[in-house]
Structure formats: structure tokens, C-alpha cells
N, C-alpha and C positions, 0 to 999 in steps of 0.2 A: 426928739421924735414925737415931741407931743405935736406937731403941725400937719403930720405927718397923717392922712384921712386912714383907715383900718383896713380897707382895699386896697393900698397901696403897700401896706405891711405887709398882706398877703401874698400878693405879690411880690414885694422883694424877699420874703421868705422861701418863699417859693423859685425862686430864682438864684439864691443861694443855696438851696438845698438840690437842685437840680444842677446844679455848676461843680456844687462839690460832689454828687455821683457821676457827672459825665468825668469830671477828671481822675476819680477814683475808679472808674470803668477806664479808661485811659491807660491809666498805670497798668490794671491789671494786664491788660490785653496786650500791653508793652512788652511785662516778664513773658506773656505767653508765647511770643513772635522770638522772644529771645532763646528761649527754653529750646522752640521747634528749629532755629536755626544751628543750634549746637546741635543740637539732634539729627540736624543733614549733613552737619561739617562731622559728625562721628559716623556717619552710616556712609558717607564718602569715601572715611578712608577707609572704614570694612572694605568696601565694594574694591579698590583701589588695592586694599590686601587680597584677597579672592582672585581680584583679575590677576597681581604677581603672581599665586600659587599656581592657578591654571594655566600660566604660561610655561611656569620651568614644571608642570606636568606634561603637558603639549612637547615639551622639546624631549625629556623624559620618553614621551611614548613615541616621536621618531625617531631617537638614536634606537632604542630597545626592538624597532620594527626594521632596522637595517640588515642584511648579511649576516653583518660584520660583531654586530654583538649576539646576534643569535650562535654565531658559531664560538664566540667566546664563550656564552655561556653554554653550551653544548660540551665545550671541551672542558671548561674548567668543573663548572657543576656536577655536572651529568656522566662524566667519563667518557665523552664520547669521542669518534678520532672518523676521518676520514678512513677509506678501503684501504686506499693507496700510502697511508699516511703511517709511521712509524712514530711510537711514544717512547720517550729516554726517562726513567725513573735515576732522580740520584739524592741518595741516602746522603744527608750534612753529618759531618763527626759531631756526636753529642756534646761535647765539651766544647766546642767554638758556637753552636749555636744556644746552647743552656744558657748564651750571656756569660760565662766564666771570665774571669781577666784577661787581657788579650797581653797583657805584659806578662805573665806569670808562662806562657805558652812557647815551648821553643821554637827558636825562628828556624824553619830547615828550606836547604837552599833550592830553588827548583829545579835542579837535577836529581835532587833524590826525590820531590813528591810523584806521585803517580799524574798522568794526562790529565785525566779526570781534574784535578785538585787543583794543577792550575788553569786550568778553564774556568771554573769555579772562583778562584783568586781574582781571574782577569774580570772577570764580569762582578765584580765586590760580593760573590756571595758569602765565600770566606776570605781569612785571611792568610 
């Protein structure tokens, strides 16, 4: 470097030192593009989750605005029954619905249960 005139050292220093901040601004501005792209690929799938939930709300608040659940929940919730409409209450034997063994229970034939019990049987609500 001794050939080498002091304006030109200047110069190549200056040239180096400027080469190594644009490519260390570089880098930086690299990780930054990288950071904000994760950042939209996670804020994607929020939105992406957001949109599922207001969907099965959406279908949620049309089954629940039809007829047909309003009067289920009318009738089951609420007690409530049609004018015309007849309600059947029927009391389960505590011992078959407490969960009790169903082996330990004697079998009796359906001539001897009551109406009632086998209807009840027929539709598995007892046994």
C-alpha cells in the first residue's frame, strides 16, 4: 500500500466502510421482512380461526331462530306444552336407572310387567 496516493486510501476506506453498512443494513432489514412475514402467516390463521368460529355461530344462530328448536326448547326447558298438547310423566325404577347391575336384577317376563315398562323396555329406556 505504500504506492498507493492517501486520497485513494480514503477512499477505499471509505468504500469499505460503506459496503460493510449497506450489507449490515441488508441483513438487518432481511430479519425484519422475515419477523413481519411470520407475523401475517400467524395473524392469517387468527383470522382463518375467527372466520371458523363465526361460522358454526352463524349456523348456531339459524338452527336456534327456526320453529323447531324454539319449541324444543320451550318444551324441554321451560315446561312449556301446546293447549291442545298432552304431557306423559314417567317415573324410571330407581334401581335400574341408579346404574345398579343389570345382571344382579331379575329378568320378569313381559306378561307380568305393567304397559307402561314395556314401552319403556321397547324404546331401551329400561331393561
Amino acid at each position: 500500500m505504500k504506492g498507493i496516493p492517501p486520497l485513494a486510501k480514503l477512499f477505499l476506506l471509505i468504500f469499505v466502510v460503506g459496503t460493510g453498512f449497506a450489507l449490515y443494513s441488508g441483513w438487518q432489514e432481511l430479519q425484519r421482512s422475515k419477523r413481519i412475514e411470520d407475523e401475517v402467516s400467524r395473524l392469517q390463521r387468527e383470522a382463518q380461526q375467527v372466520r371458523d368460529e363465526n361460522l358454526a355461530i352463524s349456523e348456531r344462530i339459524d338452527f336456534f331462530s327456526t320453529t323447531t328448536s324454539e319449541e324444543r326448547v320451550a318444551k324441554e326447558k321451560l315446561g312449556m306444552k301446546y293447549k291442545d298438547e298432552q304431557v306423559l310423566s314417567v317415573e324410571l325404577d330407581p334401581t335400574v336407572v341408579s346404574g345398579g347391575d343389570f345382571a344382579q336384577l331379575e329378568t320378569v317376563t313381559d306378561k307380568e310387567r305393567p304397559n307402561y315398562r314395556r314401552w319403556l323396555a321397547y324404546f331401551n329406556i329400561i331393561r
